[in-house]
N, C-alpha and C positions, 0 to 999 in steps of 0.2 A: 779693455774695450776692443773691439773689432774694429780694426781700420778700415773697413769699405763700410760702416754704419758710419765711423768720425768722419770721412768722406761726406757721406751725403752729408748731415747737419750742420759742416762748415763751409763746404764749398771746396774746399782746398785742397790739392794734388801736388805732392812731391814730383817734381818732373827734374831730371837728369840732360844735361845741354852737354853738349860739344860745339867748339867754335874753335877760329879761326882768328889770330889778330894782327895787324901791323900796324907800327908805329905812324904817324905822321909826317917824321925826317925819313923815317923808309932805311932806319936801322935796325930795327928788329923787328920780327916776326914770327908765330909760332902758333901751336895749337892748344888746347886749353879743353877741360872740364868745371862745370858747374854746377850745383843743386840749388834750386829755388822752388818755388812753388806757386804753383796754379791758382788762381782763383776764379771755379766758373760763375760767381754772383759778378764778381767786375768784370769779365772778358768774353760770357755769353761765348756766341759763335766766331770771335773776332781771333782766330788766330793769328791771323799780319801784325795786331796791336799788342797782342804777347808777346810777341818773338822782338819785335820794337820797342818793348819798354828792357823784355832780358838782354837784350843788345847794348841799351845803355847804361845798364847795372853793373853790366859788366865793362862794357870803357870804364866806368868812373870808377869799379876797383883796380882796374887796371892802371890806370892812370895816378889813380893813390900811389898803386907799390914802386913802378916804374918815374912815376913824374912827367913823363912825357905823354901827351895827346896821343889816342889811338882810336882803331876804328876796329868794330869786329862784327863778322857775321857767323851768325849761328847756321852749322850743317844740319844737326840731327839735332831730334828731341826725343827723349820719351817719359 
């Protein structure tokens, strides 16, 4: 099947993230890649609330591997 036809009928975009994280004690730090995906039926025009929910998908696996509390913000997307 043609992935810009699965595109349209599900809404859904593989988007590729880089970011940026540090820890909370302010021991580590470092940069990161991530695949997720898009959905334009939930997030319409709202890219701020995208990049805000990938933000904390990514704490929380971060936070998994590592244990400790972090905070990350996303540079780029595509």
């Amino acid at each position: 099947m043609d992935s810009s036809l699965e595109t349209k009928k599900t809404g859904l975009r593989e988007v590729f993230v880089s970011y940026h994280f540090t820890t909370l004690d302010l021991t580590n730090n470092g940069f990161g890649n991530f695949v997720g995906q898009f959905n334009a039926e939930v997030y319409g025009d709202s890219m701020a609330k995208f990049i805000q929910d990938i933000e904390k998908s990514i704490e929380m696996s971060l936070e998994n591997q590592l244990a400790i509390k972090c905070k990350v913000k996303v540079l780029f997307f595509r």
